[in-house]
C-alpha positions in Angstrom: 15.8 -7.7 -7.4 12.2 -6.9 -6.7 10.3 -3.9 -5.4 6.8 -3.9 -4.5 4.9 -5.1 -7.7 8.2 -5.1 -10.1 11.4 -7.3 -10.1 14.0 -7.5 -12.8 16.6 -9.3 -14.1 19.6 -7.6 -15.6 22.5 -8.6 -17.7 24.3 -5.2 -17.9 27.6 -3.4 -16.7 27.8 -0.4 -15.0 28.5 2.6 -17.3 25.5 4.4 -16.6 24.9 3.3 -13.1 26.3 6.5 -11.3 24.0 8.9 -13.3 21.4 6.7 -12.6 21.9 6.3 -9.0 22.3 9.6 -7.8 19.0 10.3 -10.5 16.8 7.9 -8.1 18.6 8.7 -5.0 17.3 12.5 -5.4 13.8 11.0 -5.2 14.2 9.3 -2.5 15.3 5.4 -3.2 17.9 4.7 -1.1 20.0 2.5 -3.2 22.0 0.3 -0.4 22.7 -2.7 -2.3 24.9 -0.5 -5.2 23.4 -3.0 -7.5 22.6 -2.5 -11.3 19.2 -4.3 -10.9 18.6 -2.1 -7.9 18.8 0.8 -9.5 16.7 -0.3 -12.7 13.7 -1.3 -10.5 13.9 2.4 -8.8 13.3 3.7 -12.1 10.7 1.4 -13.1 9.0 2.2 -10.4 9.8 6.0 -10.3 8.5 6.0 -14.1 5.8 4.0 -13.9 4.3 3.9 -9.9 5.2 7.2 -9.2 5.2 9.5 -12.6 2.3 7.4 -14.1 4.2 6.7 -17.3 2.9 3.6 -19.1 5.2 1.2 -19.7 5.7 1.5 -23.3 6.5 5.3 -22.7 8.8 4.0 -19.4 11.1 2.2 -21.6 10.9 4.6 -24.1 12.5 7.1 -21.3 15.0 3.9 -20.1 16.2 3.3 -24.1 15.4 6.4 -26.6 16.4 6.1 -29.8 19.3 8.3 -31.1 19.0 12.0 -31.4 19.5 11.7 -35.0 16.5 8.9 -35.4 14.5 11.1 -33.5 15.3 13.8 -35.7 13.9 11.8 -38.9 10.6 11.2 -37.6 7.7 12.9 -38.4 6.6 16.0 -36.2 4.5 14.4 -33.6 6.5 11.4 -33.0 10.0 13.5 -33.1 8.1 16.1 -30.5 7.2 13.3 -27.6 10.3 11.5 -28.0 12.3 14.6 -27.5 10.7 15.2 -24.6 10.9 12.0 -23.1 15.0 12.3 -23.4 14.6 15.7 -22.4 12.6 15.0 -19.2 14.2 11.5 -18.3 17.8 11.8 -19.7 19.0 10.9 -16.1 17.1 7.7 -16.4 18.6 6.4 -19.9 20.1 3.1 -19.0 23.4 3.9 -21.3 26.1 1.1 -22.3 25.4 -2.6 -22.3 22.3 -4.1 -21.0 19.6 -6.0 -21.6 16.5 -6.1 -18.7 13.5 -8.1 -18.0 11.3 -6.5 -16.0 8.2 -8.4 -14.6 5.4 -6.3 -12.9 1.7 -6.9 -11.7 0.0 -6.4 -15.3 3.0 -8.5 -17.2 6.7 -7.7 -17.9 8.8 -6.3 -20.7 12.1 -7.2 -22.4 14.0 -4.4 -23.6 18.2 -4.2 -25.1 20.6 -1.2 -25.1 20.0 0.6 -28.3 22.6 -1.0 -29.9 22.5 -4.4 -28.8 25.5 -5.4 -26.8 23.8 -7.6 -24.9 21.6 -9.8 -26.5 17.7 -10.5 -26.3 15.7 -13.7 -27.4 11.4 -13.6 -27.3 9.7 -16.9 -28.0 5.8 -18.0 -27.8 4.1 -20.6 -27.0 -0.2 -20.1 -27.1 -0.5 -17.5 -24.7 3.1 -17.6 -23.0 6.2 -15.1 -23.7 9.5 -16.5 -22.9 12.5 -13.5 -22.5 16.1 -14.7 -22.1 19.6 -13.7 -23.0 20.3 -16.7 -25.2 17.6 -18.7 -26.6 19.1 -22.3 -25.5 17.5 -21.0 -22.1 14.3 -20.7 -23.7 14.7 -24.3 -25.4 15.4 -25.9 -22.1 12.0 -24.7 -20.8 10.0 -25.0 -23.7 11.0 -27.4 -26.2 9.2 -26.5 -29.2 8.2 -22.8 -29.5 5.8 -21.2 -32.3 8.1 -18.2 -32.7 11.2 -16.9 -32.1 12.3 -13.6 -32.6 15.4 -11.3 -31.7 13.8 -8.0 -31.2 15.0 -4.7 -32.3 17.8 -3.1 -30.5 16.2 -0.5 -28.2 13.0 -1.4 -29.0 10.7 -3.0 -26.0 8.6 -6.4 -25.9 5.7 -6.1 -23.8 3.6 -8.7 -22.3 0.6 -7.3 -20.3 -1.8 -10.5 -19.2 -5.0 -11.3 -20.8 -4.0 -9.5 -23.8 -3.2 -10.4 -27.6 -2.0 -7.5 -29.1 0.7 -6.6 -31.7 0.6 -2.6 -31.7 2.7 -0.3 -33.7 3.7 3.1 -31.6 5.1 4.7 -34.6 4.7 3.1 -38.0 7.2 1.5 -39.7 10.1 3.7 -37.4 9.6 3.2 -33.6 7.6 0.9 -32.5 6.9 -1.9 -29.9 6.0 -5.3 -29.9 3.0 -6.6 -27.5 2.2 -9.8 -27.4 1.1 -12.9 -25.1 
């Protein structure tokens, strides 16, 4: 499903689509397909387009941690996170999912916070490869660098022309960017 400059792909059922829905419906999507994917591009783009979030901080909104992580982190972290989940609790994607979102800049990969669904990241030089199983990746690129399984709940980002590997919170919360 795609949306101006965003699409996604979504492996996910529908526990939280309702909250979600009506969330992105009282801004003004009209959600006509009743789609899972529809709904998650609506909030990419509500996050990001619209509320000027950037995208680490949009899919810190879509997959928080835990109250209780949050609670263990030092002041500063604990005090943006909490507002994130306070702010955009209608737009946590709860239950099993796992999305890959591609937008003008790049795209990001990013699991349910426990991992129900799974996610596989591979590179290859200066190309990211996001699927649910990694046979998908092997069929497109035979002989990949790395693979990794990333975190559950925590987001890989690929933003273009970039090599970056940044920590958001050390050693507790953090994101992975790389390309």
């Amino acid at each position: 499903f795609n949306l101006l400059y965003c699409y996604v792909v979504a492996n996910a059922e529908r526990s939280y689509y309702g909250t979600n829905r009506r969330y992105v419906a009282n801004c003004g999507y009209k959600c006509s397909l009743l789609t899972d994917s529809e709904v998650l591009v609506y909030l990419a783009d509500l996050l990001t387009r619209r509320h000027k979030l950037p995208i680490h901080i949009a899919a810190f909104a879509l997959a928080p941690p835990f109250w209780e992580q949050i609670s263990q982190l030092p002041k500063k972290e604990r005090e943006l996170l909490k507002a994130i989940r306070l702010t955009y609790g209608s737009a946590l994607a709860n239950g099993p999912f796992t999305m890959i979102l591609g937008f003008s800049g790049g795209m990001i990969g990013l699991s349910d916070r426990i991992k129900l669904r799974p996610l596989v990241a591979a590179r290859k030089n200066s190309t990211l490869y996001l699927a649910s199983e990694e046979a998908a990746i092997r069929e497109i690129c035979e002989k990949p660098e790395k693979i990794w399984r990333p975190v559950a709940g925590k987001p890989v980002i690929c933003l273009l022309r970039r090599k970056l590997n940044v920590e958001l919170y050390p050693a507790r919360i953090h994101y992975q960017m790389e390309c």
